[in-house]
N, C-alpha and C positions, 0 to 999 in steps of 0.2 A: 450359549456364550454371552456372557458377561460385557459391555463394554462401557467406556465413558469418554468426555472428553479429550483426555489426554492419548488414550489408546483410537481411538478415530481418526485423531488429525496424523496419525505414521501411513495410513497406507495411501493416501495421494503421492508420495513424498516419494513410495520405494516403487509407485506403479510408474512415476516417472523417471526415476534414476535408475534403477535395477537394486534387488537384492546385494547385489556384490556392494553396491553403495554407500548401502545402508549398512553392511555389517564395518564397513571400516572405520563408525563410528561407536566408540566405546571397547574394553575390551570383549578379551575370546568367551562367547557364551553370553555376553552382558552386551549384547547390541544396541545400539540406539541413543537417546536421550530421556532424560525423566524432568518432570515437576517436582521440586522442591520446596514445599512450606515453612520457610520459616517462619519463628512466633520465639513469644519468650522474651528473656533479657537482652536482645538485641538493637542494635543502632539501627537498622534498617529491616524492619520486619516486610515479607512480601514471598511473591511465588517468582522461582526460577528458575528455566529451563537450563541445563545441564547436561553434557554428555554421559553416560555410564561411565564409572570409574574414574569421577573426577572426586579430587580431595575434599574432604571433609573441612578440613581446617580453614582451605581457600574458602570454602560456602561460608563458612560464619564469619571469619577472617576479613577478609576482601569484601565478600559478595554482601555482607548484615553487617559487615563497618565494624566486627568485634562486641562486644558487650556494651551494653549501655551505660553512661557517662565513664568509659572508660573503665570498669571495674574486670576483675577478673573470671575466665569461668569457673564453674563447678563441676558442671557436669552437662551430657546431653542424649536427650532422648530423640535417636536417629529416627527409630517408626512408631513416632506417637507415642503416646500412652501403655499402648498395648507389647512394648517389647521391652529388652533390659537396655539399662542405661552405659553411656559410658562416660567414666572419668574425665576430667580435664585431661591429663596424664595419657588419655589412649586415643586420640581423636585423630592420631596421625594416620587416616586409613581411607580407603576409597571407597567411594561411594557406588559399589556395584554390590549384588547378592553373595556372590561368593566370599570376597571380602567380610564384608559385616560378619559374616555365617563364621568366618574365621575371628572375626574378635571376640564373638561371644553374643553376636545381636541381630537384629535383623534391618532391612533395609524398610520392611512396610508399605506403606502407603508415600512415604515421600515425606509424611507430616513432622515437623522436627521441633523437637519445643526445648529452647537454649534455656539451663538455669545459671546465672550468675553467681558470684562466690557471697553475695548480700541477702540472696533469697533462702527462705528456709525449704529445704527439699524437703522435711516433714510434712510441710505445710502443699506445697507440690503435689505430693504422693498422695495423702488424703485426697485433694480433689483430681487425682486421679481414679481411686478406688468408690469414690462417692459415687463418679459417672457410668461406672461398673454397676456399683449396686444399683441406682438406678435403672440401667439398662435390662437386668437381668428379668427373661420374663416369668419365673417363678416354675418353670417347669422342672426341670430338674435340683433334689434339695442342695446335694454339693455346692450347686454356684447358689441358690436364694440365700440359703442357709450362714454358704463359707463367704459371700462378699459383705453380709450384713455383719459377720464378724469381723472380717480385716476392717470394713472402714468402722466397727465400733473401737477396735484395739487402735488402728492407728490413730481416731481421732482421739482417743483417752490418751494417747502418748504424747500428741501436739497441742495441748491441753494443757501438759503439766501435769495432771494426774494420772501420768502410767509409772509402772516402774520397767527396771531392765527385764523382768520375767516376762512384762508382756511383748518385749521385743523377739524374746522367743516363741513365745506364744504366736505371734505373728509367723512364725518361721515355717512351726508348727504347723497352723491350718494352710498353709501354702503347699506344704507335701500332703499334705490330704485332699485337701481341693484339685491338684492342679489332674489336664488332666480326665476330667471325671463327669463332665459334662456332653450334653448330646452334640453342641455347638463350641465353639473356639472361646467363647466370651468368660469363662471361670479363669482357663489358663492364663488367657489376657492381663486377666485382674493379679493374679499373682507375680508377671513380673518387674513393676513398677516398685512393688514392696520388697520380695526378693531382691532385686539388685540393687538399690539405694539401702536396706542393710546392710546388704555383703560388700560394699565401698563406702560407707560413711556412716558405719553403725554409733561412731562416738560421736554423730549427731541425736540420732534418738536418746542416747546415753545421756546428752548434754540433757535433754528437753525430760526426763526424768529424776536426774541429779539438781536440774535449779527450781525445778516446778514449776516449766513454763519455757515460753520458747525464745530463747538468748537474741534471735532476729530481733522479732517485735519487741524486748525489753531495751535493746537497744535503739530503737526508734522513737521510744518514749520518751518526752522530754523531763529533764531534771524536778522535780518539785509536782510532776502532773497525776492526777491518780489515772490508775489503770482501769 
């Protein structure tokens, strides 16, 4: 058994109140509270404790003050890195396991990292799949192999030098990798990439059509070189 801080500090809590207690907290199946990480384009980045099944929208909303300087979201990755994202558009959803499972994502570790409508998610997703390759300990080839290719394809695409084929291409070594490894850590890597294509492909499109990343060309001042 596994434990850490946050799973330790529950059971003073239910040996003094009883089980029945503690289940009236959160909903059915999803008992309790959780630590929440927020990070990202937030007004209020920090950890917070939360019941299971509390909204999503309130945590960034309310609880992270919305996006920083007031700008709109993008998008948001509920557990970390390692799961798919979800759209501005889908964030109306509670924050228990079943939930998420139902929108298409997972709950995780709690770690939540907000992208605002300013940031480039290409650029995101890269140093998401970097931390991957990174990680990967070279044991099995699928993840050495298939994560030294996502983060070569994606960063050639946030670059400016990819074109759309290697957005497919990307697509491509995701159904082959995922999956395929002795550890969780290859499939990891793949949905970061998967899901930020499959809801904002006509951003990598952009960052291959202008040769370069419309973010940062935008941040450039008039008359400055690049």
């Amino acid at each position: 058994v596994v434990n850490n801080v946050e799973t330790l500090s529950n059971p003073p809590h239910i040996l003094a109140r009883g089980a029945d207690w503690y289940k009236t907290i959160g909903p059915v199946n999803n008992h309790g509270t959780r630590v929440f990480c927020l990070s990202g384009d937030v007004e209020r980045p920090g950890l917070y404790e939360r019941p299971m099944g509390y909204p999503l929208r309130d945590l960034i909303e309310k609880d992270g003050g919305g996006i920083r300087g007031g700008g709109r979201l993008k998008a948001v990755f509920p557990g970390g890195p390692s799961l798919p994202l979800l759209p501005a558009d889908k964030i109306d959803v509670r924050l228990d396991f079943d939930s998420m499972k139902e929108a298409g994502t997972g709950l995780g570790t709690g770690g939540m990292f907000i992208v605002g409508a300013e940031t480039c998610l290409v650029d995101v997703v890269h140093g998401f799949v970097s931390f991957f390759e990174h990680g990967s300990c070279g044991q099995c080839p699928p993840c050495k192999l298939g994560t030294e290719t996502l983060e070569r394809i994606v960063s050639r695409i946030e670059s400016g030098k990819g074109s759309t084929e290697d957005i497919d291409a990307a697509l491509q070594v995701c159904r082959m990798i995922e999956r395929k490894g002795i550890c969780h850590l290859v499939t990891a890597a793949v949905q970061p990439v998967r899901s930020s294509i499959l809801h904002f492909r006509e951003e990598y499109e952009r960052h291959a059509a202008e040769r370069g990343c419309p973010f940062k060309r935008a941040e450039t001042p008039a008359g400055s070189r690049r």
